[in-house]
C-alpha positions as semicolon CSV with decimal commas, in nm:
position;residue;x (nm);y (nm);z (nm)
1;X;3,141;3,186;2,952
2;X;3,174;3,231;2,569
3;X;3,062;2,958;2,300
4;X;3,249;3,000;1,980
5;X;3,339;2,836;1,683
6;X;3,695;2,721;1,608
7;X;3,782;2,533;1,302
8;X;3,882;2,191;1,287
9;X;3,955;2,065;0,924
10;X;4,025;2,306;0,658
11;X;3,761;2,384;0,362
12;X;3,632;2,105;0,153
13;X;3,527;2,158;-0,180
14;X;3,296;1,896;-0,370
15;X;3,248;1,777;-0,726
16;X;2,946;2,031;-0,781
17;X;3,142;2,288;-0,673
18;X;2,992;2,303;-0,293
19;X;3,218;2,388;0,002
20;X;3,168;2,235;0,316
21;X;3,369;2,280;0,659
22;X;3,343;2,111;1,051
23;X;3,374;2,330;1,323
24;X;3,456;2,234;1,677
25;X;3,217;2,450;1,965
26;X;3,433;2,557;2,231
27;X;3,310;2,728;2,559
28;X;3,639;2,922;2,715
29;X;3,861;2,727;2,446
30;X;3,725;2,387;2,554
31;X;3,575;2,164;2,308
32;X;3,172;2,056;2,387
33;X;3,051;1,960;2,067
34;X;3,099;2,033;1,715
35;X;2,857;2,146;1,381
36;X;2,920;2,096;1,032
37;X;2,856;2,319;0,749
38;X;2,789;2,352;0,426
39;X;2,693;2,519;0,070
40;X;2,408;2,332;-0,118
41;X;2,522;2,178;-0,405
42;X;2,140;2,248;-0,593
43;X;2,054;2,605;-0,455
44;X;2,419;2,760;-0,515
45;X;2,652;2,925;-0,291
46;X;2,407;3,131;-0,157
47;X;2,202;2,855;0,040
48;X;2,435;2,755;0,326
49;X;2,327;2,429;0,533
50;X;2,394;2,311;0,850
51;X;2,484;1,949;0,809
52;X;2,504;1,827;1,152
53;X;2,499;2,010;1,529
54;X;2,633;1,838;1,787
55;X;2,643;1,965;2,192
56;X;2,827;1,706;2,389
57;X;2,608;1,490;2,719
58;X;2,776;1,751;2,995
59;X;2,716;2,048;2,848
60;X;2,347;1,982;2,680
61;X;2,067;2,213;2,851
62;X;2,308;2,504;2,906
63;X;2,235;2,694;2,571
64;X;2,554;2,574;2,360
65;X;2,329;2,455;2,100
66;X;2,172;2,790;2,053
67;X;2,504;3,023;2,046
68;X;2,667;2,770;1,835
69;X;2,353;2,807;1,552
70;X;2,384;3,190;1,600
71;X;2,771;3,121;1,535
72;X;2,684;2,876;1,225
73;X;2,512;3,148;1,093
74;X;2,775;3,417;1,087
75;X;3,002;3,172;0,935
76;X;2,777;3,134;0,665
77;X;2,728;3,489;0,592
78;X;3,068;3,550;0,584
79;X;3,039;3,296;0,310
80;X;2,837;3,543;0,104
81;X;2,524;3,260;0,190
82;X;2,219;3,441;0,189
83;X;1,952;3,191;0,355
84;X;2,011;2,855;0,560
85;X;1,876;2,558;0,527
86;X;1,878;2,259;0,776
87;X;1,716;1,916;0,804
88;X;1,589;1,771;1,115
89;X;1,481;1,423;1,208
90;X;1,145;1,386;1,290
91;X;1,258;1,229;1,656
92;X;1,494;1,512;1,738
93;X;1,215;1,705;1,980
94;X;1,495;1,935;2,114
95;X;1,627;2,018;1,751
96;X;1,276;2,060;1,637
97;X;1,246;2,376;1,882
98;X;1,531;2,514;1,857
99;X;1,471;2,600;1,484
100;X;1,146;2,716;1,619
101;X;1,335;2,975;1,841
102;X;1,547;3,037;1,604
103;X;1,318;3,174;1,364
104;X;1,300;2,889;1,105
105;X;1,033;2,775;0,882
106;X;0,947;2,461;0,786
107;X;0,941;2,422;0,364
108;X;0,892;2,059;0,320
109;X;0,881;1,706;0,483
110;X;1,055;1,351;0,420
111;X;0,787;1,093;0,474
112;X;0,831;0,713;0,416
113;X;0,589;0,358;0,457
114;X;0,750;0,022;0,577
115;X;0,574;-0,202;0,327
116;X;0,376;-0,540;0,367
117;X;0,197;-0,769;0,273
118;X;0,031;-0,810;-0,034
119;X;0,055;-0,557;-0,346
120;X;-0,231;-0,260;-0,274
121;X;-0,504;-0,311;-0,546
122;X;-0,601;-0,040;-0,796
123;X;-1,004;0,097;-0,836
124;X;-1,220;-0,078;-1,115
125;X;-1,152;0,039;-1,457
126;X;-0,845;0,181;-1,330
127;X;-0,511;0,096;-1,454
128;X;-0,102;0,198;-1,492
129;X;0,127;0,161;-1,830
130;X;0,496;0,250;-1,888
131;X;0,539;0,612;-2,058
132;X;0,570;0,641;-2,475
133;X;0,866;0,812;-2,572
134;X;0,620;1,089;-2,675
135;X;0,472;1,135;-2,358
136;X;0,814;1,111;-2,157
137;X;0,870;1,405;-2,413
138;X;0,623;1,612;-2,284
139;X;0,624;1,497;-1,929
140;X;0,983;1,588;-1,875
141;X;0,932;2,013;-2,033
142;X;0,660;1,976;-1,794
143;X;0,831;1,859;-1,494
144;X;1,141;2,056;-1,511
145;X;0,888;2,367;-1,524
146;X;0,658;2,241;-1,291
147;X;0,957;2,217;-1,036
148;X;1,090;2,506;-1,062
149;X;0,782;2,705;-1,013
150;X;0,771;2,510;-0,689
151;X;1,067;2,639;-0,582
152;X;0,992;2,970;-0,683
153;X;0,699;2,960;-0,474
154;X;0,870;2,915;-0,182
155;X;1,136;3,217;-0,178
156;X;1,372;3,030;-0,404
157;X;1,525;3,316;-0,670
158;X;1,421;3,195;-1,029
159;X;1,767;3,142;-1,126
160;X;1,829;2,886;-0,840
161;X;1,530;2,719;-0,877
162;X;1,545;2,705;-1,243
163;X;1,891;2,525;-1,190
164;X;1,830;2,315;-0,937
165;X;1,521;2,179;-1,109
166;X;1,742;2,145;-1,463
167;X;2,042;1,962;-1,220
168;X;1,835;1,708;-1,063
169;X;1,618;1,588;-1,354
170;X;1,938;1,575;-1,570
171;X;2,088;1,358;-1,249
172;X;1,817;1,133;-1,138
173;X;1,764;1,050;-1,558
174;X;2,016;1,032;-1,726
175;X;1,887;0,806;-2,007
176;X;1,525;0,915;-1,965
177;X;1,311;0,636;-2,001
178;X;1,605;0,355;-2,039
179;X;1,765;0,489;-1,714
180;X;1,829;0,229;-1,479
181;X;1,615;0,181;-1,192
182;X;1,344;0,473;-1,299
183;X;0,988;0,359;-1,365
184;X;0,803;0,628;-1,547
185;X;0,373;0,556;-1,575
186;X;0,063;0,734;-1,689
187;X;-0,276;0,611;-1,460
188;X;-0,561;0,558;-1,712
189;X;-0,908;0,552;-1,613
190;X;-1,143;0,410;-1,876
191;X;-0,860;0,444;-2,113
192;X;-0,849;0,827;-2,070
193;X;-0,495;0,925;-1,900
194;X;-0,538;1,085;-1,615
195;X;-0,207;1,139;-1,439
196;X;0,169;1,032;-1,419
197;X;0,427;0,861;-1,198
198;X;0,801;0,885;-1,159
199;X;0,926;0,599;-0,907
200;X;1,316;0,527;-0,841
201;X;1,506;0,257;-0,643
202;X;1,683;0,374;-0,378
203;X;1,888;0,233;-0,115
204;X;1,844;0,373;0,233
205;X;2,075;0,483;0,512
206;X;1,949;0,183;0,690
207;X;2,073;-0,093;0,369
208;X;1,706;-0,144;0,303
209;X;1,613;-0,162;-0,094
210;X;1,380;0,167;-0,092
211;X;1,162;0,336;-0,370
212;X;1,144;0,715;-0,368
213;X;0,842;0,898;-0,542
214;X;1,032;1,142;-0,758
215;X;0,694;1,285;-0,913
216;X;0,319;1,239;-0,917
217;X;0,036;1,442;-1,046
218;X;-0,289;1,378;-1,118
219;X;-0,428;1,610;-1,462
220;X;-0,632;1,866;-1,302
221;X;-0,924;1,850;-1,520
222;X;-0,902;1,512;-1,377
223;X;-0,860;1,595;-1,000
224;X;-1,097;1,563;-0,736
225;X;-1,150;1,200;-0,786
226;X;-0,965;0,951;-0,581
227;X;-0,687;0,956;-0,868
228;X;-0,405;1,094;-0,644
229;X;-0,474;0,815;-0,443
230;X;-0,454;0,568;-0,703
231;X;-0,147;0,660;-0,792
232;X;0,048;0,623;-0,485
233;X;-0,091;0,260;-0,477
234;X;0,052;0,219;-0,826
235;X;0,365;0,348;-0,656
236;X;0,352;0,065;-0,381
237;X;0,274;-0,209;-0,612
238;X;0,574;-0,092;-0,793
239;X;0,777;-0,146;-0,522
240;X;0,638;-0,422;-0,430
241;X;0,713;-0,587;-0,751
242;X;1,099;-0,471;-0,734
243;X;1,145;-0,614;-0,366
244;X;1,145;-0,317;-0,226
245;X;1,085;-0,263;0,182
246;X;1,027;0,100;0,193
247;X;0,873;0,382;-0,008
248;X;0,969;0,765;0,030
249;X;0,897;1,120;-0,063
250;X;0,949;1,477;-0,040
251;X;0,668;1,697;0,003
252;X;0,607;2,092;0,048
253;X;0,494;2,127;0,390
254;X;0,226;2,384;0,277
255;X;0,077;2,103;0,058
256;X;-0,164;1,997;0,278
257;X;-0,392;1,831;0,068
258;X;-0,115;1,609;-0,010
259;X;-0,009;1,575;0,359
260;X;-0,322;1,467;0,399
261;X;-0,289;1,191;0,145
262;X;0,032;1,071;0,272
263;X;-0,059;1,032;0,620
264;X;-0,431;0,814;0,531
265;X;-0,204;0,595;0,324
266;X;0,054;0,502;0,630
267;X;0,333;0,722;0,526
268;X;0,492;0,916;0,813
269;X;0,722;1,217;0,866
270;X;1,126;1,123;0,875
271;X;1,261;1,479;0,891
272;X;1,137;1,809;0,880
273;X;1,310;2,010;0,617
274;X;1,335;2,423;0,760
275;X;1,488;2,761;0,577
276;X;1,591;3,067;0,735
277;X;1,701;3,370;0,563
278;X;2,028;3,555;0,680
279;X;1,971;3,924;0,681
């Protein structure tokens, strides 16, 4: 039997200039399933995604799921996409090793905490104020730098990362410190600063008022000291404080100090984020 892809909906092209089109996966012609796909509107042209991969109840176990990927894939070179990128929920055991098999690697995770009861308390002498204009300043040259270099890290070409990282600060703050639903902090301890927060609102897939940690770093003459931790309870009594139900992140799955962190402080994994370059 063959497994290919046939088109069903002609190209779609976004506001960021990304390009996305659904596919139906047909065995002998016959329609079992379908996949969506994509170019990433933050890493370029070159970084196709696979949006969604569907094999229909009958025809599950048989290998569809794998010769349609291996399809995906060709579509997206014939894009001119030279590495793939998919996201897959945390739940979706079957999905999880298949992009084992298939040879991709996992970059980063999306954890979030269902929060409740009372706000989280901060250590003695420790404390968290709004950014000055000044530092906000700073922060931000920082950030955008800081970012990019992350991306960098991880096989992202400089040009793409630098982009991306320029993009999404310009997106998520518009206004800088007056934009809407951003809460930007330094963490003092004894009055000396000793690292910074970015927090967001969010609203979730589910309709639950969210927070997302955009950024948080402890100085690292300061680090070491229970201050990375302190922060991410600032974070929760922030959202605590707006009403919030949930707090989420994004972190680099090689960052497993911060893993670490995440998981002693309730937060657990929603989807595993994987990259695969196309040869």
């Amino acid at each position: 039997m063959t497994t290919t892809l046939r088109p069903s909906g002609p190209i779609q092209r976004g506001e960021s200039g990304d390009t996305s089109r659904t596919y139906d996966v047909c065995v002998n012609g016959r329609p079992v399933g379908a996949v969506e796909l994509a170019t990433h509107p933050g890493f370029g042209p070159s970084a196709g995604v696979v949006r969604a991969l569907r094999i229909d109840g009958p025809d599950q176990r048989r290998g569809r799921g794998t010769v349609a990927a291996l399809a995906a894939e060709e579509v997206l070179r014939g894009w001119g996409c030279t590495q793939i990128l998919a996201s897959v929920p945390a739940e979706a055991t079957t999905a999880l090793r298949l992009a084992a098999a298939l040879g991709y690697t996992e970059r980063g995770r999306n954890m979030a905490k269902q929060l409740s009861g009372p706000a989280p308390a901060l250590p003695e002498g420790v404390e968290g104020r709004p950014m000055s204009e000044v530092e906000f300043g700073a922060w931000r040259a920082g950030a955008v730098e800081s970012y990019a270099r992350n991306w960098m890290a991880r096989g992202v070409p400089e040009e793409q990362a630098r982009a991306k990282s320029e993009a999404d600060h310009r997106t998520e703050l518009p206004d800088g410190l007056a934009t809407p639903g951003a809460w930007m902090r330094v963490l003092t301890a004894d009055a000396t600063v000793v690292g910074h927060l970015w927090v967001a609102s969010r609203e979730e897939s589910t309709g639950e008022r969210g927070m997302y940690v955009f950024d948080v770093e402890v100085a690292e003459r300061h680090r070491g000291r229970g201050h990375g931790r302190a922060l991410m309870l600032l974070a929760e009594r922030i959202a605590h404080e707006a009403g919030a139900s949930l707090i989420a992140l994004h972190v680099f799955a090689d960052n497993t100090p911060a893993v670490s962190l995440y998981e002693t402080l309730g937060y657990r994994v929603t989807h595993h984020n994987y990259v695969k370059q196309l040869l």
